[in-house]
ZASEVEX-277838 format. One record per residue (C-alpha): x, y, z. Coordinates in steps of 0.2 Angstrom, whole numbers, plus 5000, padded with zeros to 4 digits. Each point is the difference from the previous one (the first is absolute). Layout:
N
XYZ...
***
This chain:
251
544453785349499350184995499050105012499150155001500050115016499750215004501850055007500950155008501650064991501150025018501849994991500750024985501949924995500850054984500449824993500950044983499750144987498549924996499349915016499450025018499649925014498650035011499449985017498149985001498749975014498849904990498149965009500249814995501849955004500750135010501550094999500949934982501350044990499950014981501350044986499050124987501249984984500050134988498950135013501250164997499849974980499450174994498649924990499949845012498449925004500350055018500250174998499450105015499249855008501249975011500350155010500850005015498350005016498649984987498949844999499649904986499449824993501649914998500149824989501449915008500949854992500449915017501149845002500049905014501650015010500450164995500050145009500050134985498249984987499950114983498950134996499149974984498850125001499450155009498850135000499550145012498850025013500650145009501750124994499750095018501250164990500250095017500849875009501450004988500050204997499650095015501450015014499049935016499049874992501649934991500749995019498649945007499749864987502149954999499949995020498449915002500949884985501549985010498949935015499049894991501549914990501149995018498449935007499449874985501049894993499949894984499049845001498850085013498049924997499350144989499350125013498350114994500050105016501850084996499750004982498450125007500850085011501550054985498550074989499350105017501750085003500650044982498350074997499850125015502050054997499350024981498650135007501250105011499549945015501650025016501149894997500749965018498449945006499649894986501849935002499949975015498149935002500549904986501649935006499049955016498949904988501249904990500849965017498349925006499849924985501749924996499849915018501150135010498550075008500250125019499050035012499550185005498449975012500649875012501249955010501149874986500749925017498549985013498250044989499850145011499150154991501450144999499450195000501050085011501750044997500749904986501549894999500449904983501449874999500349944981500649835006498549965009498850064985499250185005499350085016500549945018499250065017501150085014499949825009500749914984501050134994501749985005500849994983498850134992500250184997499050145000498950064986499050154998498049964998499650084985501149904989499349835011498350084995500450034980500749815000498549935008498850104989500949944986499549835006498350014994499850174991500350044981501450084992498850154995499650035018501850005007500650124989498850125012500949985014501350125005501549965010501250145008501550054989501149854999498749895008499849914983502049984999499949905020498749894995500849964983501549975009499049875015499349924984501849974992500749955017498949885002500049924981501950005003499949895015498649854993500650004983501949995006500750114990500650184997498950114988500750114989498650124993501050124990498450094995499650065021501350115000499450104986498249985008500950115015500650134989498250044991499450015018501550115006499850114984498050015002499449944984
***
């Protein structure tokens, strides 16, 4: 069966001399992956359409059964150039990635609210907007989203409305009151805020919100805790670390 389907590029595997494989989050089936023979080909038909974080219309070859489709055909929608040449967008883009493939798997129901929400953060990252908050705004998203939703405005325990001091418990899924609370911990309001704006604001809007030096950092952190504990697994996002360093080093 062949397809047609806009995609984002989100990884790139050198296959042979020839060929690669690629990861895409496509708005009809979800998150795919397609060999593209012949794509590093100096005069190949696929040459510069299938840049690593750009979107384009993919033709897939797909085959029930199997997990890995071909790509026919591609051309460009968007080359979004500064995610793959300017040094925060890169970080922003390969640690937002990183969530997004821990957090979707293969054979998902193809999802237009993530594939939207991919175009939203790779655009603002493309326009030079702070990469923390849209990282973390958007992580808070694809949570929601996926089915691992939290709770930041009441009580995940008893119902009762919590804006006092704040406890959250991961296991529990978010915000606890002092009653409830015995297994939560404490958490400082304006990243209990941030999350709960991120709840129903854009990504555009978030990125106007500014936290205290590292506050970004602790509620990146809350947020990978808390993935860690309901997807049951360990996440290893390479790409934070080098997210800390642009911070560190002011750029």
């Amino acid at each position: 069966m062949r397809v047609s389907t806009p995609a984002f590029v989100l990884r790139r595997v050198r296959w042979s001399d020839s060929s690669l494989i690629l990861t895409l989050y496509s708005l009809d089936y979800g998150r795919v992956s397609a060999m593209a023979r012949g794509a590093l080909r100096p005069k190949g038909k696929f040459l510069g359409r299938m840049e690593l974080f750009s979107q384009g219309e993919f033709q897939l070859a797909r085959r029930e059964g199997r997990e890995l489709d071909t790509a026919t055909e591609a051309s460009v929608i968007k080359h979004n150039l500064a995610l793959r040449t300017g040094s925060r967008a890169f970080a922003g883009a390969g640690l937002f990635t990183e969530w997004l493939l821990s957090v979707v798997s293969h054979g998902n129901e193809p999802s237009g609210p993530v594939y939207r929400l991919v175009e939203e953060v790779f655009s603002l990252l493309e326009a030079g907007a702070p990469p923390w908050p849209i990282i973390c705004g958007g992580v808070a998203k694809l949570l929601q989203l996926s089915g691992h939703g939290f709770s930041t405005d009441t009580c995940v325990a008893c119902g009762a409305k919590v804006d006092a001091a704040v406890l959250w418990s991961h296991s529990s899924g978010g915000v606890v009151c002092g009653k409830c609370g015995e297994t939560g911990f404490s958490v400082k309001s304006g990243i209990i805020s941030f999350l709960s704006r991120a709840g129903s604001s854009s990504l555009e809007s978030l990125a106007r919100v500014s936290l205290w030096s590292d506050g970004y950092i602790q509620c990146h952190s809350l947020l990978k805790d808390y993935a860690q504990v309901h997807l049951e697994r360990r996440l290893l996002l390479k790409s934070e670390k080098v997210m800390k360093e642009i911070l560190d080093a002011g750029q």
